[in-house]
Each structure stands twice: as structure tokens, then as C-alpha cells.
C-alpha positions, -999 to +999 in steps of 0.1 A: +000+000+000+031+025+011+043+027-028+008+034-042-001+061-012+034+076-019+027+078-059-007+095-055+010+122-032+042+131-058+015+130-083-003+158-063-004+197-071-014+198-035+010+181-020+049+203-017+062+174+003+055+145+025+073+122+050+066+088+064+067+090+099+055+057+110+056+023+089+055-006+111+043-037+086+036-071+102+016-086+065-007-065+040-037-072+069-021-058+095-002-028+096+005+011+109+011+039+085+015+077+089+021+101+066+025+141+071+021+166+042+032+199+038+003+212+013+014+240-011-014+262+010+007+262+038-016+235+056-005+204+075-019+170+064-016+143+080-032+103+076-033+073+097-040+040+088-040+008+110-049-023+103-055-055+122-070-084+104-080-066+075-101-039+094-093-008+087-090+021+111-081+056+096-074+090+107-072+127+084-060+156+098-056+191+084-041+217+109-014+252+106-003+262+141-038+244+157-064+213+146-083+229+119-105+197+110-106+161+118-125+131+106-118+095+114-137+061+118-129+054+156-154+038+178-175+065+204-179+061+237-200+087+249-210+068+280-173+065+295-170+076+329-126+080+319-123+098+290-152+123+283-167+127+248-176+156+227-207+144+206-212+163+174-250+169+165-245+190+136-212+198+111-198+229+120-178+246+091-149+269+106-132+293+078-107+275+058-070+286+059-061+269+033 
């Protein structure tokens, strides 16, 4: 997956550089990957992917000097008693930077 992802991004006008700053590969169903861009708007892009028996967990996060917008397909808990949840009810568009 790491040589098509890093294609796609030297293929980008978006995308001024990128590093790898985690690949830890056990087999192609299980894995950790993160990647940070440096966008040509000045932004800060970064992806996660882990996988554990071909389940795929991901993470997307665009910030500048703060967390500007995040999406992800983590499991909720808004019932937990030791680590508090914000629950989002409606999408909430901040100005875009970049």
C-alpha cells in the first residue's frame, strides 16, 4: 500500500512534500502507516491507517499552528466515565486557511 499512497501524493499539485513517519508492517492485513504533508497552501496534512485483520481504522488531519479539521472512523464512547466525549450533532464549518 506504502508505494501506491506515496505515488498518489508526488503526483499531487497539493501536496509540496511528504514524510513517512511511522511504517510498522507485520503482513498487507495488519499494519501502521502515517504520513504528514506539507500542502502547497501552507496547511499540515496528515493520515493514519492501522490495520488488524484486514479492518481498517483511519485518521485525516488538516491543521497550521492548531487542529483545523478532523474526521476518522474510531469507535464513540459517549457513555465513558474516563475519558469524556464531545458528541457532534450537527457539522460545523470553521473558515478554511487553506
Amino acid at each position: 500500500m506504502l508505494p501506491q499512497l506515496e505515488a498518489l501524493l508526488q503526483a499531487s499539485p497539493k501536496v509540496a512534500s511528504f514524510q513517512v513517519v511511522d511504517s510498522d508492517a507485520i503482513d498487507e492485513d495488519n499494519f501502521l502507516l502515517k504520513i504528514r504533508c506539507e500542502l502547497t497552501s501552507g496547511c499540515t496534512f496528515q493520515v493514519r491507517l492501522r490495520a488488524i485483520a484486514g479492518h481498517m481504522r483511519y485518521s485525516y488531519q488538516e491543521f497550521t499552528d492548531r487542529p483545523r479539521r478532523r474526521w476518522d472512523n474510531a469507535p464513540h464512547f459517549p457513555l465513558s466515565q474516563v475519558f469524556p466525549t464531545i458528541i457532534m450533532t450537527r457539522k460545523e464549518t470553521l473558515p478554511h486557511p487553506c
